[in-house]
Residue frames as a rotation matrix with the C-alpha (Angstrom) as fourth column:
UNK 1
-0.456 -0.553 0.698 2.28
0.379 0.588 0.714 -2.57
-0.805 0.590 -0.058 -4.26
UNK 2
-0.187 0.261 -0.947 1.90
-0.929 -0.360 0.085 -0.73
-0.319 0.896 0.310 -7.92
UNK 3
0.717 0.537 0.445 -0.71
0.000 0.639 -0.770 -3.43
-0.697 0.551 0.458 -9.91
UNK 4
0.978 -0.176 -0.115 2.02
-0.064 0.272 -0.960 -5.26
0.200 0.946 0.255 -12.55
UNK 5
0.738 -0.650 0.180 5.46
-0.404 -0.640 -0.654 -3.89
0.540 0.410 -0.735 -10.76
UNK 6
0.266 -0.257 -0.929 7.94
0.509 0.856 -0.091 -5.30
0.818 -0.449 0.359 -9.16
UNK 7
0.790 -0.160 0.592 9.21
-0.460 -0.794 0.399 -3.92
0.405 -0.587 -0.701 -5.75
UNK 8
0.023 -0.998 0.063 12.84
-0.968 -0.038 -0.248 -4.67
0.249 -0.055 -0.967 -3.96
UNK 9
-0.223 -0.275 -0.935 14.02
-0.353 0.917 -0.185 -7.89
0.909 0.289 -0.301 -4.08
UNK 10
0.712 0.092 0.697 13.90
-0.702 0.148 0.697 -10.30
-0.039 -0.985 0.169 -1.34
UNK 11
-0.176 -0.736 -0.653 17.05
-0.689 0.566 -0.452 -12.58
0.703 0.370 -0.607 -0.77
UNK 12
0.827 -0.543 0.147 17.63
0.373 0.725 0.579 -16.06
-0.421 -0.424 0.802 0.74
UNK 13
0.259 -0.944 -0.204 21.64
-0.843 -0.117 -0.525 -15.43
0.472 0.308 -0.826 0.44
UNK 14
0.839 -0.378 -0.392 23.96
0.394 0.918 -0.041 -18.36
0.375 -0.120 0.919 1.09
UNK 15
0.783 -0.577 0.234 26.84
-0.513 -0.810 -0.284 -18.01
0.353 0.102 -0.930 3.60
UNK 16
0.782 -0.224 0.582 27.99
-0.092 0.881 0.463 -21.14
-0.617 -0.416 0.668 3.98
UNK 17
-0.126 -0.880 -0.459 30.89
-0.973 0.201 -0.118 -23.09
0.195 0.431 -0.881 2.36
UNK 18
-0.650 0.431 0.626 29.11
0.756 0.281 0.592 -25.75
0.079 0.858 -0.508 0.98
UNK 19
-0.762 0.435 0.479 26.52
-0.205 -0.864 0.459 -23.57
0.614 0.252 0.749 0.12
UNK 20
-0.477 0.785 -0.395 23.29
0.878 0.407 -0.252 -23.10
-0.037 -0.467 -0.883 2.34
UNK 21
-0.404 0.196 0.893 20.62
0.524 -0.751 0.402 -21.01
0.750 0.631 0.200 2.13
UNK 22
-0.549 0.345 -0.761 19.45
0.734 -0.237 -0.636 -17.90
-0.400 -0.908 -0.123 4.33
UNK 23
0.138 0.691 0.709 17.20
0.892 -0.399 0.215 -15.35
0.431 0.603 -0.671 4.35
UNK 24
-0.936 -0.209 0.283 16.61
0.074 -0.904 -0.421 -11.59
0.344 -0.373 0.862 5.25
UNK 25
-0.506 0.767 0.395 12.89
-0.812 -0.268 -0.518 -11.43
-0.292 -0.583 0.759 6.29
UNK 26
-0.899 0.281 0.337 10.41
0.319 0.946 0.059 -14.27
-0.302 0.160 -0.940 6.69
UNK 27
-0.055 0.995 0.089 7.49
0.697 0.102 -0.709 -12.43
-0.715 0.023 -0.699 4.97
UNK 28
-0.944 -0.303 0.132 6.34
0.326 -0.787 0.524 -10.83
-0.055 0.538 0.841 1.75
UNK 29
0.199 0.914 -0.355 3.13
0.558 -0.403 -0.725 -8.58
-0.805 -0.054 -0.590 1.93
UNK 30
-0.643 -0.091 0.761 1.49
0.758 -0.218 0.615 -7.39
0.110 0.972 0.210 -1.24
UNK 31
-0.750 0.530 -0.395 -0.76
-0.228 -0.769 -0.598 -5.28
-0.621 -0.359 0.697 0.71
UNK 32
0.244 0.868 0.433 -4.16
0.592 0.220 -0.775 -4.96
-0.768 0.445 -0.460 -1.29
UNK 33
-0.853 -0.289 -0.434 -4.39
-0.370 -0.252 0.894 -5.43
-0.368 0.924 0.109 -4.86
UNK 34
-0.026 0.904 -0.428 -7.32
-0.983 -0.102 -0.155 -5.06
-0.183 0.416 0.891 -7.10
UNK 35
0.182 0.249 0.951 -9.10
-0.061 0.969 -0.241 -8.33
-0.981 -0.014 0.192 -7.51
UNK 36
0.784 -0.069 0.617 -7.47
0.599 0.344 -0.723 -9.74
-0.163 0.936 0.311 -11.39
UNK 37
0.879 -0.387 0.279 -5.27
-0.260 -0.879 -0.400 -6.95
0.399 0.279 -0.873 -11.43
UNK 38
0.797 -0.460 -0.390 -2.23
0.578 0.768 0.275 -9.03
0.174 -0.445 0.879 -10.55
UNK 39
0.686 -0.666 0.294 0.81
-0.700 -0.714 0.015 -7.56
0.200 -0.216 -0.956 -8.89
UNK 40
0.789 -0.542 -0.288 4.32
0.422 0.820 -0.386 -9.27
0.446 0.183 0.876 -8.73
UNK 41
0.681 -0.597 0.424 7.35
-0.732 -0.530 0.429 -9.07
-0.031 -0.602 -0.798 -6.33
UNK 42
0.365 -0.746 -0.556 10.85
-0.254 0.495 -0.831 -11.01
0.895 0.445 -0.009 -7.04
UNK 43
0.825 -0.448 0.344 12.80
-0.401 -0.037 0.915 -13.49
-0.397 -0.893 -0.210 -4.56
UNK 44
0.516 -0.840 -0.167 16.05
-0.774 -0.374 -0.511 -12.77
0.367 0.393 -0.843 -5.28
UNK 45
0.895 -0.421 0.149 18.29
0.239 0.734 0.636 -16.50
-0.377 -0.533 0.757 -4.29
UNK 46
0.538 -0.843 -0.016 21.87
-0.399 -0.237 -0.886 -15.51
0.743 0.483 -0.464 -4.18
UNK 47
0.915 -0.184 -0.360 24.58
0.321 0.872 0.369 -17.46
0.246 -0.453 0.857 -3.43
UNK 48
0.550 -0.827 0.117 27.81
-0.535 -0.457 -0.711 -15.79
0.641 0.328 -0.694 -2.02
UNK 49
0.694 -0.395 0.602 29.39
-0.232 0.669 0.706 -18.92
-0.681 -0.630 0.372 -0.71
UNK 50
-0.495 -0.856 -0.149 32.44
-0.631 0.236 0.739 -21.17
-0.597 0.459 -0.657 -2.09
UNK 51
-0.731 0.331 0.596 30.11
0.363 0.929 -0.070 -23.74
-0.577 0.165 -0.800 -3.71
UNK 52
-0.642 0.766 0.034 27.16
-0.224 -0.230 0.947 -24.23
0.733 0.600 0.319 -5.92
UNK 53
-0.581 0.770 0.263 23.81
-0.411 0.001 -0.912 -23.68
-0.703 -0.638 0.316 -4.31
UNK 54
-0.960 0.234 -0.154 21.81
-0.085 0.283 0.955 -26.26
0.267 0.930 -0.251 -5.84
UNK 55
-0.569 0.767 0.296 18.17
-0.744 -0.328 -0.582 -25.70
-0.349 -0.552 0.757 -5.21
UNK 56
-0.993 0.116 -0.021 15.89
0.081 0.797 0.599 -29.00
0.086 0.593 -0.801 -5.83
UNK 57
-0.354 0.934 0.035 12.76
0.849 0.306 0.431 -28.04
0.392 0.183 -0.902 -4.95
UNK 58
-0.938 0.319 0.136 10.21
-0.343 -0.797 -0.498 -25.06
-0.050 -0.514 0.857 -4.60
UNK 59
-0.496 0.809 -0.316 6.66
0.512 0.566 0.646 -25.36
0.701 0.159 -0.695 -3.14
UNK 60
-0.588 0.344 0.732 3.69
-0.706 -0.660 -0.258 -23.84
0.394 -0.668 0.631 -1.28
UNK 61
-0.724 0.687 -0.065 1.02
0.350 0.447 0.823 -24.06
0.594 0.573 -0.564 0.92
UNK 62
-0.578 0.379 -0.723 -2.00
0.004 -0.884 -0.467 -22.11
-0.816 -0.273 0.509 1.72
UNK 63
0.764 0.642 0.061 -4.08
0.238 -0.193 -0.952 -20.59
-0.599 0.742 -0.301 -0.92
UNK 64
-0.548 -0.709 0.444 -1.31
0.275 0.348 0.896 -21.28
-0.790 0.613 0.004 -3.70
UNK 65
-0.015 0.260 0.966 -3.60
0.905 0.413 -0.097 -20.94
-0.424 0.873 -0.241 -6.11
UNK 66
0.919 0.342 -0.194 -3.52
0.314 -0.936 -0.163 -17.10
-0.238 0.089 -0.967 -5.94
UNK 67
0.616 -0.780 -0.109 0.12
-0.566 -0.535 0.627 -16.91
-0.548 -0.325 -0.771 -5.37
UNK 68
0.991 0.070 -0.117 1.94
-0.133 0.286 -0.949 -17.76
-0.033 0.956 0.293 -8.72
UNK 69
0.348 -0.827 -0.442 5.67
-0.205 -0.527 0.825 -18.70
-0.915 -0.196 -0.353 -8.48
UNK 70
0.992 -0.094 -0.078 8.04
-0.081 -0.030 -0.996 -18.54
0.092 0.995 -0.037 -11.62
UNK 71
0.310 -0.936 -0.167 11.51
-0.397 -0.287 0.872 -19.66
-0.864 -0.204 -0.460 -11.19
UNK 72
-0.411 -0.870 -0.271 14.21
-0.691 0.104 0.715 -20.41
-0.594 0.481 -0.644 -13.98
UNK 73
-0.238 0.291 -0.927 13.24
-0.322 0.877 0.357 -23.86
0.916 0.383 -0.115 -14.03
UNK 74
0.535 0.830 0.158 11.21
-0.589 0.233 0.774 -26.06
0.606 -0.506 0.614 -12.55
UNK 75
-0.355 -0.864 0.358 13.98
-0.907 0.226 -0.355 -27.96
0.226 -0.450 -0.864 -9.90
UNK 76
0.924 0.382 -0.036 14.17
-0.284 0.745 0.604 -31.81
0.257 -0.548 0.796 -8.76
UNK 77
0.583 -0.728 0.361 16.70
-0.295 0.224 0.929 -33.94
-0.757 -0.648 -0.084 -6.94
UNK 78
0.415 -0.268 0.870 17.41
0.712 0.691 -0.127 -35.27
-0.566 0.672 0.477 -10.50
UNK 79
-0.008 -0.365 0.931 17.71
0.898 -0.413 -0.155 -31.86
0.441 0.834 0.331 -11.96
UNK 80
-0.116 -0.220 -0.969 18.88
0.713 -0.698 0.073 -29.08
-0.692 -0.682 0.238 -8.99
UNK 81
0.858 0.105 0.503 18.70
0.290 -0.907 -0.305 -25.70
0.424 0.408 -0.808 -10.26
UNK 82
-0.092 -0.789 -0.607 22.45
0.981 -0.178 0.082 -24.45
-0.173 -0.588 0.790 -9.77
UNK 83
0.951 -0.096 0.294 23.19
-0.098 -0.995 -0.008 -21.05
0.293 -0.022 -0.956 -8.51
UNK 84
0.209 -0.978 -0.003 27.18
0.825 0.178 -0.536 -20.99
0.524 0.109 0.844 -9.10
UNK 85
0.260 0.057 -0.964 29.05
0.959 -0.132 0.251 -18.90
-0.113 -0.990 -0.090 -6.27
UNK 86
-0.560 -0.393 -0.729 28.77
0.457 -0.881 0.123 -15.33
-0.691 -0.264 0.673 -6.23
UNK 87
-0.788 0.614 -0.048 25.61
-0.018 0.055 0.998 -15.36
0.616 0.787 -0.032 -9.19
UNK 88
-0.497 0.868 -0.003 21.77
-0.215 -0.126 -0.968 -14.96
-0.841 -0.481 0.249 -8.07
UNK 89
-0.904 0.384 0.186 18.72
0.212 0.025 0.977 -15.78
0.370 0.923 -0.104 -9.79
UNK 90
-0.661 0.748 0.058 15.06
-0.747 -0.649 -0.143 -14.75
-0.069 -0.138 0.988 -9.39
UNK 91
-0.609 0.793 -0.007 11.87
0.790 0.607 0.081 -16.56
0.069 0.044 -0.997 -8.33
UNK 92
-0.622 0.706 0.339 8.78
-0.446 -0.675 0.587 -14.36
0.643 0.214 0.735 -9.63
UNK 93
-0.764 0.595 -0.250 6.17
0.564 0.426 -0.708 -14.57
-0.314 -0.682 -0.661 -7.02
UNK 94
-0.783 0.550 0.291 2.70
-0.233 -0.693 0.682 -13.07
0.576 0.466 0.671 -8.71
UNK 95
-0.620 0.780 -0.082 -0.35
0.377 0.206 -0.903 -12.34
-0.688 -0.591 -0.422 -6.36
UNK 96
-0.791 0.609 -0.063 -3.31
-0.361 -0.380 0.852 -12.55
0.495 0.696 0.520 -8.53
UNK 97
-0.795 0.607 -0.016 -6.35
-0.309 -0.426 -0.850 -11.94
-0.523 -0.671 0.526 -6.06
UNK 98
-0.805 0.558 0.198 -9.78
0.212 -0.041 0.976 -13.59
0.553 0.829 -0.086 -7.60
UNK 99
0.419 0.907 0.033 -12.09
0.638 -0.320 0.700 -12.09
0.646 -0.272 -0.713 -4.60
UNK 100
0.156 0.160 0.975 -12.42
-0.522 -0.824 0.219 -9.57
0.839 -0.543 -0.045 -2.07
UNK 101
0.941 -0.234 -0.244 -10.70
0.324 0.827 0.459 -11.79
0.094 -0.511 0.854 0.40
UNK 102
0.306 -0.923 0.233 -7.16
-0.945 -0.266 0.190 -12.09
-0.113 -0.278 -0.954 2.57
UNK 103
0.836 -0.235 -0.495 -4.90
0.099 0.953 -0.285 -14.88
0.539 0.190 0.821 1.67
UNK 104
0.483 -0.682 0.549 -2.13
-0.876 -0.375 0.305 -16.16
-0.002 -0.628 -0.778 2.52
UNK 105
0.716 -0.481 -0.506 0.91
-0.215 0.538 -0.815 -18.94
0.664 0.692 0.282 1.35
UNK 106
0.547 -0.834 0.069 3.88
-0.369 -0.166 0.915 -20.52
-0.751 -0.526 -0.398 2.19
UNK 107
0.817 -0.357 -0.452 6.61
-0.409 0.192 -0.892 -20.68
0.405 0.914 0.011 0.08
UNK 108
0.613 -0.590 0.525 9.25
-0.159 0.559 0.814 -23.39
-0.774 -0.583 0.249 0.55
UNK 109
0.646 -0.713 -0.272 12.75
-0.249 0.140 -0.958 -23.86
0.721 0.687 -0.087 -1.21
UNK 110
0.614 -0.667 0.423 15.04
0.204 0.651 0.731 -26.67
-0.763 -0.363 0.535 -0.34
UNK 111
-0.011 -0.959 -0.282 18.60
-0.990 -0.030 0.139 -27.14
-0.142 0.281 -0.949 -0.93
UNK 112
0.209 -0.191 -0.959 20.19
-0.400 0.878 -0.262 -30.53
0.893 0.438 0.107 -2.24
UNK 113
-0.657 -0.503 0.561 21.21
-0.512 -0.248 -0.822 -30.26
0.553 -0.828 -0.095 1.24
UNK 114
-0.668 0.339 -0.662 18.46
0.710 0.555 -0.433 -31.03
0.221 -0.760 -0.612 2.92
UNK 115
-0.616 -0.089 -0.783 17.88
0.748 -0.375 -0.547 -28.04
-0.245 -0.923 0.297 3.95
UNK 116
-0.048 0.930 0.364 14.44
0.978 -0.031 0.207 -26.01
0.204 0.365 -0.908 3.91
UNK 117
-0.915 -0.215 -0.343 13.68
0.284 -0.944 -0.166 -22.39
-0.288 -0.249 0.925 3.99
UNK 118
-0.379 0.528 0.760 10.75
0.872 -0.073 0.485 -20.55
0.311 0.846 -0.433 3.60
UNK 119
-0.983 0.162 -0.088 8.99
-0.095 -0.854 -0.511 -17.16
-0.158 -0.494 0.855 3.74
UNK 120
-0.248 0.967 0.050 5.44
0.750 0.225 -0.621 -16.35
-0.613 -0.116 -0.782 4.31
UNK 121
-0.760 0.251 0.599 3.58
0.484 -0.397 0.780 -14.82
0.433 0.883 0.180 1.13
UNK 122
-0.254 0.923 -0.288 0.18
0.709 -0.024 -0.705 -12.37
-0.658 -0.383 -0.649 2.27
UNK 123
-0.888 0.445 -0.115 -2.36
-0.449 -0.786 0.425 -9.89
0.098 0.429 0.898 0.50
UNK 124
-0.186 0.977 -0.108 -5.98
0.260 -0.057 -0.964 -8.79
-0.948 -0.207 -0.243 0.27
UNK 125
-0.807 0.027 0.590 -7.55
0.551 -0.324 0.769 -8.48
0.212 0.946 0.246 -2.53
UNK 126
-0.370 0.251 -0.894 -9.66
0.309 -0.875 -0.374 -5.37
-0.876 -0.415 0.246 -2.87
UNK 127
0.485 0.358 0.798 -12.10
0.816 -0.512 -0.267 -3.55
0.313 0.781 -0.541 -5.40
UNK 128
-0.142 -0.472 0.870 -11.38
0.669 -0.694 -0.267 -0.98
0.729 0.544 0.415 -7.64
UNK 129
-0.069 0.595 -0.801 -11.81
0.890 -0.325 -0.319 2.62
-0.450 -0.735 -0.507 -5.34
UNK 130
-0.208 -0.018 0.978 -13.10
0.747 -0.649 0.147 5.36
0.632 0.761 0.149 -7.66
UNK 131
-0.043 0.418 -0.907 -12.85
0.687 -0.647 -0.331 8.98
-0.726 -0.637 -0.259 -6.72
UNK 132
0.124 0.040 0.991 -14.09
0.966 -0.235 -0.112 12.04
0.228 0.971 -0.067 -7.95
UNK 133
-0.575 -0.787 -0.223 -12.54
0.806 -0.496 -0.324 15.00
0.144 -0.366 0.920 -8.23
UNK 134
-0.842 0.443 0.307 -15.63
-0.535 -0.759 -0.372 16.93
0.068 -0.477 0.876 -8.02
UNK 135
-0.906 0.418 0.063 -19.10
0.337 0.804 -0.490 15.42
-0.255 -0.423 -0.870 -6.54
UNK 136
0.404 0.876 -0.262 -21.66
0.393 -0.426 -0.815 17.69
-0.826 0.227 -0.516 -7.65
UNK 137
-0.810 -0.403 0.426 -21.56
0.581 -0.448 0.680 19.20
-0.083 0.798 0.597 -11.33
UNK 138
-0.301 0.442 -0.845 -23.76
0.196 -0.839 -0.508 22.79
-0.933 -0.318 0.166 -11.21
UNK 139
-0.474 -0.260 0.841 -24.87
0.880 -0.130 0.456 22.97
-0.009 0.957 0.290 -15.03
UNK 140
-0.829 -0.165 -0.534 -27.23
0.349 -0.900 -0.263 25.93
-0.437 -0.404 0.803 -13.80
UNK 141
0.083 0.950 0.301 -29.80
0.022 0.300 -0.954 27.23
-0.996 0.086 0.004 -15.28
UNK 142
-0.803 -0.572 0.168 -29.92
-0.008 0.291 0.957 25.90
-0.596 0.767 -0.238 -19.25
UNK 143
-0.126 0.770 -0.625 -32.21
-0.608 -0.558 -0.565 26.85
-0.783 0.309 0.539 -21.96
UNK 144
0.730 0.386 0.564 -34.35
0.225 0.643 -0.732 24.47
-0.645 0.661 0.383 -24.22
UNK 145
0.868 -0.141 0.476 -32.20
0.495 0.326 -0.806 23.29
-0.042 0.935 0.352 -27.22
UNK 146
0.689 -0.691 0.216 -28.71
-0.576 -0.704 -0.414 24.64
0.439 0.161 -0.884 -25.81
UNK 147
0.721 0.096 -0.686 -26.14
0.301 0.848 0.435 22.93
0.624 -0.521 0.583 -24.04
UNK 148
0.832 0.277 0.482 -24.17
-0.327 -0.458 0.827 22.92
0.449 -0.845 -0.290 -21.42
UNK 149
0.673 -0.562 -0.481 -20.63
0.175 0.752 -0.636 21.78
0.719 0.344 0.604 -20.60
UNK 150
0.630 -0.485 0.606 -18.88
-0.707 -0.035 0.707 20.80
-0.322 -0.874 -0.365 -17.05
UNK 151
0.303 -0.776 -0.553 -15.97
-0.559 0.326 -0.762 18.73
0.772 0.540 -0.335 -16.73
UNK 152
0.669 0.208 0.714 -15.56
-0.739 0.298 0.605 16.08
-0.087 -0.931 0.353 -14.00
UNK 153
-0.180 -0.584 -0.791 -12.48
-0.635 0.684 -0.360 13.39
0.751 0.437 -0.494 -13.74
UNK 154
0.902 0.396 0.172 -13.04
-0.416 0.690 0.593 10.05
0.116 -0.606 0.787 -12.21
UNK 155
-0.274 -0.960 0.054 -9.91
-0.901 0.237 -0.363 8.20
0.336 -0.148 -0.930 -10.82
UNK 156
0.905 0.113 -0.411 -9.78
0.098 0.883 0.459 4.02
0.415 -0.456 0.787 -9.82
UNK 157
0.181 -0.520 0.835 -7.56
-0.958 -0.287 0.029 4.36
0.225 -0.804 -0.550 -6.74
């Protein structure tokens, strides 16, 4: 996962008639991502039933506190979040890592339905890894009150 970017969507899709929701895989891995250096992947909820998909509730649990979600709005049974048929909306899911450490989440999104879905959320967080592109710098041999000038690039990997 590129530190900031998103990568392909994941969908719950709805093929139902009322709407209901499915999914395509029950797991997103962020792989390791620098510790603070959040990284952010999108679950895509499209609905391509006859009906509105009305979504009343998202929640986790696990180590939630790492694993940030952002949908639309915030859904309840009083106020569903509609997805109107053949339309999609996005839930940002951000994994912001605060040690050297493997987590791991569930995320849960109910329908008005009843009905519960959810996918499992993982990553590691991980320090920076610096290479260089040369390990020794040779300045030879250098005479009092001259200098000397090598050229060495460091990379955080």
């Amino acid at each position: 996962v590129v530190n900031g970017s998103p990568t392909t969507p994941f969908r719950f899709v709805d093929r139902g008639s009322p709407a209901v929701i499915g999914r395509a895989s029950a797991v997103i891995d962020f792989g390791r991502v620098r510790v603070t250096y959040p990284a952010f992947q999108y679950i895509n909820m499209y609905n391509s039933g006859t009906a509105p998909l009305a979504l009343d509730s998202v929640w986790q649990v696990g180590d939630a506190s790492v694993f940030l979600t952002n949908p639309p709005v915030t859904p309840s049974k009083a106020n569903p979040y509609l997805v109107a048929p053949n339309k999609a909306c996005n839930i940002r899911i951000e994994f912001n890592p605060t040690a050297i450490s493997s987590y791991k989440s569930w995320l849960y999104v109910r329908a008005s339905s009843g009905r519960v879905d959810s996918v499992l959320l993982l990553g590691d967080g991980a320090q920076p890894i610096f290479q260089v592109d040369q390990p020794v710098l040779n300045f030879g041999t250098v005479r009092s009150f001259t200098t000397s000038l090598r050229t060495a690039t460091v990379r955080s990997g």
